[in-house]
N, C-alpha and C positions, 0 to 999 in steps of 0.2 A: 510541579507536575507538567507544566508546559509554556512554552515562550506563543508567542503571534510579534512575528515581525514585517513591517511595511514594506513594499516597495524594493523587495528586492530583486526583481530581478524587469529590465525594463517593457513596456507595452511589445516596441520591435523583436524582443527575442521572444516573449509570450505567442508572438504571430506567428515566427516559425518553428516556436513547440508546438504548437498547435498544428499545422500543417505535417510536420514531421512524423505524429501519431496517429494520423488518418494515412500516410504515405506507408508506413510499416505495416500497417494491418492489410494495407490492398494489396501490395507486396506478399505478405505472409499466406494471403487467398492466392492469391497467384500461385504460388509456389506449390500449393495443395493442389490446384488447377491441373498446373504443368508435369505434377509427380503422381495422378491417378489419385491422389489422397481423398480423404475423409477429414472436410475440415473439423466435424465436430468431436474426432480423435488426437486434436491436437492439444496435447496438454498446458504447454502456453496458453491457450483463451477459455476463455467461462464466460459462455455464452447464453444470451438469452432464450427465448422460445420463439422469439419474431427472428433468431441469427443474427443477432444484433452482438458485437463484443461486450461484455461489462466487464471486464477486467485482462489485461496483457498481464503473463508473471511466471520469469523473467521481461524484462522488454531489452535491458541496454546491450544485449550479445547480438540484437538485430536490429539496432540504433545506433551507430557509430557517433552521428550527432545527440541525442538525448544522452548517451552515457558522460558528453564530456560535463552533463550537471551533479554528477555523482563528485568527481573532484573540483570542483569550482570553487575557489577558493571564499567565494560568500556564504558560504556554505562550510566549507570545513574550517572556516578559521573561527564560526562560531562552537560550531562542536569541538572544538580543541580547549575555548575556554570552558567548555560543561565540564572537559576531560581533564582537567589544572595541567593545561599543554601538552596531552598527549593527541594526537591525532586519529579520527575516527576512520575504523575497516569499517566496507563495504558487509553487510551484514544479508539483505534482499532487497529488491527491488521492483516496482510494479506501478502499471501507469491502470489507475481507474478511470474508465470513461464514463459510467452510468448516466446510460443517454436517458430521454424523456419518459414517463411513465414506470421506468425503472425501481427497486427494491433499495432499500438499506440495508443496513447492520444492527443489530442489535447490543445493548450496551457490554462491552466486556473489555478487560486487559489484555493486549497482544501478546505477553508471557503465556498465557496460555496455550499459544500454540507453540511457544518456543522452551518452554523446562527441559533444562539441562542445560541450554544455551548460556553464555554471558546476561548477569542481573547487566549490566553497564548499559545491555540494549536499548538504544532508543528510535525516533523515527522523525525523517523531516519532510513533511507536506505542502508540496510545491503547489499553489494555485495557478490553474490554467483558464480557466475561466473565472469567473465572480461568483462567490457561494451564498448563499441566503436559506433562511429556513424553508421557503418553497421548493429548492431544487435540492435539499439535505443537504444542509454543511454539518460539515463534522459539530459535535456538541465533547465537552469536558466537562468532569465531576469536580471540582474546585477540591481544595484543600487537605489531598491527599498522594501522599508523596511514595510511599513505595509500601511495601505486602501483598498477597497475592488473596485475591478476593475467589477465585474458582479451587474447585476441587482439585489438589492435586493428583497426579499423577493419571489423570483422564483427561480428556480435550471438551468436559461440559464446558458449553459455553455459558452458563445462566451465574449471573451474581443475584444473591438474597434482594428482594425487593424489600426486605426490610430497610437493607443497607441504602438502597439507592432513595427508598422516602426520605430517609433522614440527611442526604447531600444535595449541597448545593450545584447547580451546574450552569454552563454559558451554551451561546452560540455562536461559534464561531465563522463569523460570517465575514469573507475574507473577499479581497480584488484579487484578480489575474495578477501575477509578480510578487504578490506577500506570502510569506512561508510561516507556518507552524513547526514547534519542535514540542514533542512530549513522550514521554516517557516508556517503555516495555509496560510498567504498571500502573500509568494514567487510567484510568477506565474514561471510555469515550465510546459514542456511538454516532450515526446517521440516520434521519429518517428516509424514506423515499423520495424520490424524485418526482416532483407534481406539476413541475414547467414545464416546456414545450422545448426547452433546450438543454444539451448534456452537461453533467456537471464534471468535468474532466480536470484530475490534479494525479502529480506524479510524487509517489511514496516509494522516499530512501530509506531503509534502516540500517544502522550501525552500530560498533560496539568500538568503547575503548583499544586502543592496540593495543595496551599491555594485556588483554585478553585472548589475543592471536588472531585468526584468520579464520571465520567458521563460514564463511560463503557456502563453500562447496558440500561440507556436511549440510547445511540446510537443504539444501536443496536436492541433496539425495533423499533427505527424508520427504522434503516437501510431493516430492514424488510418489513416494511412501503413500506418504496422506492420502494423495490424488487418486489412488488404485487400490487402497486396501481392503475397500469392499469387494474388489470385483475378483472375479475368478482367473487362472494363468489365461486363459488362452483369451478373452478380455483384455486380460490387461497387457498384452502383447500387442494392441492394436495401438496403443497409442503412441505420442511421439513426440517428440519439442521441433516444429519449426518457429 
């Protein structure tokens, strides 16, 4: 259901990830600034109440440097052995920042919001800072490897708490440079954030190539998602910078 690997990627370039996802967001305000916009109609961010970011998504179309971590070959040459040598498409991608005080996730599989997509999907989670159970690092349900625990064909998020008493789970509590890989159907979750400092890591996901290329359908749906409460003339406000 999921790898945790060391040390991959070193302290110096952890610095200037870091630097570089505080530089794109001030950037991204700017740009709202300078074009009369409404940043909180910018579909890119999901934002807190304090205006704080808790998540960029897309980020690498307005990262030149973060995106060259999408093909880095520490990175794909692990996903090629998940794929018995096929090499992993760019599937989504998204930089979580959940600064202090900030919310978590609750337990579920990422298929859910992806059915219909490629099962091959998986995801690899870049640490940008050090994760621990006070700031929510991600958690894993051990010993389950694929099926689909949510209701099909709706986007419930809630798995049986029957199921989740009877599984075992970890904490994945990771350094800044160590990557996580797991599954579309891992179930995993995060508590909230109760430190004083943000928990920030960047999530690739991908699918096998012999599966094709489904980037850009995602993310017409993901859009989808983003507005399909809201009414046309709503959801004509908003925007991707």
């Amino acid at each position: 259901g999921f790898l945790l690997i060391r040390s991959v990627f070193s302290p110096e370039e952890i610095d200037i990830f870091q630097r570089e996802a505080h530089r794109m967001v001030d950037h991204a305000f700017q740009t709202c600034q300078n074009l009369n916009l409404d940043p909180g109609y910018n579909l890119r961010f999901e934002m807190l109440p304090n205006d704080q970011p808790w998540k960029v998504d897309p980020f690498i179309s307005v990262s030149p440097l973060l995106a060259t971590v999408v093909t880095d070959r520490r990175i794909m040459d692990r996903l090629s052995s998940v794929y018995d040598g096929y090499e992993g498409v760019l599937f989504k991608d998204k930089l979580i920042f959940k600064p202090a005080d900030s919310h978590g996730n609750g337990i579920h599989q990422d298929y859910n919001w992806w059915q219909g997509f490629p099962k091959s999907l998986l995801t690899v989670a870049v640490a940008l800072d050090n994760t621990s159970r006070e700031n929510g690092c991600t958690e894993f349900w051990t010993g389950y490897q694929q099926g689909f625990l949510h209701q099909s064909n709706t986007f419930d998020g809630q798995i049986s708490r029957d199921w989740i008493a009877k599984q075992q789970h970890i904490y994945a509590e990771m350094q800044a440079g160590d990557i996580a890989i797991f599954s579309c159907f891992t179930p995993h979750a995060a508590a909230a954030n109760k430190s004083s400092q943000p928990r920030r890591m960047i999530f690739l996901s991908y699918n096998n190539s012999q599966d094709g290329e489904h980037y850009t359908a995602h993310y017409s749906h993901f859009r989808w998602y983003r507005t399909r409460q809201m009414s046309s003339s709503e959801r004509a406000k908003h925007y991707f910078i």
